[in-house]
N, C-alpha and C positions, 0 to 999 in steps of 0.2 A: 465511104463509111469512115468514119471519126476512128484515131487509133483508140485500142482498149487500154483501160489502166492496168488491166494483168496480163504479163507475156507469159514466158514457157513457163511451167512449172519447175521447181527445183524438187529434183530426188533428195529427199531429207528420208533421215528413220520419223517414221509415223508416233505419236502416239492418240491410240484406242479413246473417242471418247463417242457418245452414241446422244443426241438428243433428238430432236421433232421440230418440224418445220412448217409454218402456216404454211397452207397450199399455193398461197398469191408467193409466196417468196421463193418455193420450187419452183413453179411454172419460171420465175425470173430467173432463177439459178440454171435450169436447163436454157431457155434461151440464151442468158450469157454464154453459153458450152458452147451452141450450136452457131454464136457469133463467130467465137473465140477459132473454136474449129476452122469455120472458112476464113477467117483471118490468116491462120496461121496452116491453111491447111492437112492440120492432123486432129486424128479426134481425141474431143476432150470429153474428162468424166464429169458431169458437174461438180463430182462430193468433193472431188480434190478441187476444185473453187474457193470452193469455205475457207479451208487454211488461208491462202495467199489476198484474199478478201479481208478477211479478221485481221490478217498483220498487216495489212496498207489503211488499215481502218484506224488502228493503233497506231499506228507509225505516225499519223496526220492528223489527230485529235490534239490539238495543243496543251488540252487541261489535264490529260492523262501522259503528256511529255513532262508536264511543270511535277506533277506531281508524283511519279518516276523519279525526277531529280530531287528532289524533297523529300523522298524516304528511303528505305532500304531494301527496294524491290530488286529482285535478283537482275543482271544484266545477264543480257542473253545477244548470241551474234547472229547476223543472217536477217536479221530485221532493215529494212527500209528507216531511214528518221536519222 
């Protein structure tokens, strides 16, 4: 099996944000968990996915790096890139 591009989770303070998810992208999100899981064998939640997905997603988008540097978007640390 191919390494995953997400390892452990980092315990960070959370913040609260609540939206909805086609069902094809659940069904993907729980599979990646239950990869992830016997990967690494401990179990994983999918939700906490989403985070570390979203910011490797960010981190690796070159047009939203260029233009991060080209404006005055807040820097934040902990981020990949």
């Amino acid at each position: 099996m191919p390494k995953l591009r997400i390892g452990a989770l980092p315990d960070d303070k959370p913040v609260k944000v609540t939206t909805e998810l086609p069902a094809s992208v659940h069904r993907d999100l729980v599979a990646y968990a239950e990869a992830l899981s016997r990967e690494n064998g401990q179990p994983t939640d999918p939700a906490k996915l989403i985070a570390p997905m979203l910011a490797r997603f960010m981190a690796t988008d070159r047009g939203f790096a260029k233009a991060k540097r080209a404006s005055h978007f807040p820097r934040t640390g902990g981020g990949e890139g």
